[in-house]
N, C-alpha and C positions, 0 to 999 in steps of 0.2 A: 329421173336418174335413179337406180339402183347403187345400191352400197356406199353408199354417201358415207357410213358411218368409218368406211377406209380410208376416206380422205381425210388426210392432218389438215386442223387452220394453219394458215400461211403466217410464220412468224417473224411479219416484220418490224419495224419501231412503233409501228401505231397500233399492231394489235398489242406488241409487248407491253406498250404505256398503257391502256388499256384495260388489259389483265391485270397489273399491277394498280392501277386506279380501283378497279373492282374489287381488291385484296386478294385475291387472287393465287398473286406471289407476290411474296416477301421483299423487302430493300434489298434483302442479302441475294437473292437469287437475280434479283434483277440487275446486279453487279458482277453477275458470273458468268462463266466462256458461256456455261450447258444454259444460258436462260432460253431458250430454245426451245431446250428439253421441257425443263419447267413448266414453259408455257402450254407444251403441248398436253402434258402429261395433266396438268391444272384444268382445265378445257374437257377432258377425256372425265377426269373425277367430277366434275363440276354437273356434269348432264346425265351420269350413270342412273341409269332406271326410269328415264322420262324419253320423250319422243322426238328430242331432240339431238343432232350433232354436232360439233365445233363449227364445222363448214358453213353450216346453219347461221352463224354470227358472223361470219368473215367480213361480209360489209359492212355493218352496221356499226363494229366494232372499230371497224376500219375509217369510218366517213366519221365515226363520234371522237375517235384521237385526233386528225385528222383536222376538226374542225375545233380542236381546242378546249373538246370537253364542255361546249356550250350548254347542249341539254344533259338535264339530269336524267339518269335510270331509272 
């Protein structure tokens, strides 16, 4: 795939819970309409200048909420 880096991760409760496990975002932002944003916007800052992009973590991120935070990162 090309331009992977245009795809936003999909921000649903598991990657939000997720991101916020990671620290990611904040209690407060994770209480707010825009956590969305946050999340995205987190995600984008989090990988700037390395060879990776959000989309990049969508599953993993996804299957680790998901399954209750089993394994550690």
């Amino acid at each position: 795939m090309i331009n992977t880096n245009q795809i936003y991760i999909a921000t649903d409760r598991h990657i939000i819970r997720a991101t916020h496990k990671l620290g990611l975002i904040t209690d407060e932002e994770v209480e707010n309409t825009k956590v969305q944003d946050y999340v995205i916007k987190a995600w984008i800052e989090a990988l700037k200048g390395i060879n990776y992009v959000p989309i990049d973590f969508q599953s993993a991120l996804w299957l680790w909420a998901r399954n209750g935070f089993k394994e550690e990162l």
